[in-house]
C-alpha positions as CSV (number, residue, x, y, z in Angstrom):
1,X,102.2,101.8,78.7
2,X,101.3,104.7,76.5
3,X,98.2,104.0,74.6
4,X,95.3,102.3,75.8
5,X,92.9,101.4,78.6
6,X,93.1,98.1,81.2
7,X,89.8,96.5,83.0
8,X,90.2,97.8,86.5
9,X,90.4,95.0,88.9
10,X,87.9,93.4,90.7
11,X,88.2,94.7,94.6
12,X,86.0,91.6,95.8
13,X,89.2,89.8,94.9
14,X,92.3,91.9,95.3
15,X,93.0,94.4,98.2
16,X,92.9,98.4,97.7
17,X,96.3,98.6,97.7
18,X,97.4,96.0,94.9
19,X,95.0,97.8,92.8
20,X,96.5,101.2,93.7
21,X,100.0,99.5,92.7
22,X,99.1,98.0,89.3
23,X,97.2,101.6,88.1
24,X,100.3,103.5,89.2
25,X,102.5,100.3,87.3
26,X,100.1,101.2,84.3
27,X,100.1,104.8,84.2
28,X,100.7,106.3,81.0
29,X,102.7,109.3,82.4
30,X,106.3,107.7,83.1
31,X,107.0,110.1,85.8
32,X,103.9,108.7,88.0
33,X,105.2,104.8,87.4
34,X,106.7,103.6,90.9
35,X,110.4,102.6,90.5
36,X,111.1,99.0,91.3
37,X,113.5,99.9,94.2
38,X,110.7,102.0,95.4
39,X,107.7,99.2,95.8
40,X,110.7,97.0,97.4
41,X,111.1,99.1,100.1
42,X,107.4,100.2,100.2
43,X,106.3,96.4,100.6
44,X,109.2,95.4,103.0
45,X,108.7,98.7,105.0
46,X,105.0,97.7,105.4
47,X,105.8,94.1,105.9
48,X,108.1,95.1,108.9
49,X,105.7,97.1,110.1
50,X,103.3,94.5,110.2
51,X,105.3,92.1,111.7
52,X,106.3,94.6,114.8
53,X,102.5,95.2,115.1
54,X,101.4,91.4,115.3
55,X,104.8,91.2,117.7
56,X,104.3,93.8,120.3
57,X,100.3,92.2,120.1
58,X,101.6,89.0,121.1
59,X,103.7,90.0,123.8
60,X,100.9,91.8,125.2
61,X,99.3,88.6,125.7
62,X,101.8,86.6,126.8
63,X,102.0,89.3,129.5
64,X,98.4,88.9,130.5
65,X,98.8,85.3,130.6
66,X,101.9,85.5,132.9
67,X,100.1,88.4,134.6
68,X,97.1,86.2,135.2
69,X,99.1,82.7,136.4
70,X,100.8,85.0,139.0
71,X,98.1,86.2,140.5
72,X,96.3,82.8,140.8
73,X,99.8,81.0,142.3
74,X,99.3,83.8,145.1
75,X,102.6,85.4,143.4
76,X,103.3,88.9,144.3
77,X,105.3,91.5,142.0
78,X,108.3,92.6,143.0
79,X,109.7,96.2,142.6
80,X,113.1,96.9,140.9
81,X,115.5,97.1,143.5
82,X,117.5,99.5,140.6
């Protein structure tokens, strides 16, 4: 794009960072348009990210839980024997 303007989009529909992604995608300098290879890993390294997040959240639960059913079966924890 090297003329012109574009309506902004909405952010009561689309998240911060979409919009931050289309204005650099529009961006009437070259040098300031994100390569292709570059919002790939971008979006993949967040998407990892938030996949370890939700991950390490969930076994923090499941600990509780098994946490929680061993106390009230009377079960006591054991020490390594390492």
């Amino acid at each position: 794009m090297l003329k012109g303007d574009f309506k902004e989009l909405d952010s009561l529909n689309y998240s911060s960072e979409l919009i931050g992604v289309v204005k650099q995608l529009l961006s009437q300098e070259p040098s300031q348009r994100p390569s292709a290879e570059g919002l790939l890993a971008t979006f993949l390294q967040k998407g990892i990210q938030k996949d370890l997040k939700e991950e390490k959240k969930n076994n923090e639960v499941l600990k509780a839980n098994v946490d929680e059913l061993k106390t009230k079966l009377g079960i006591k924890k054991r020490k390594n024997s390492f």
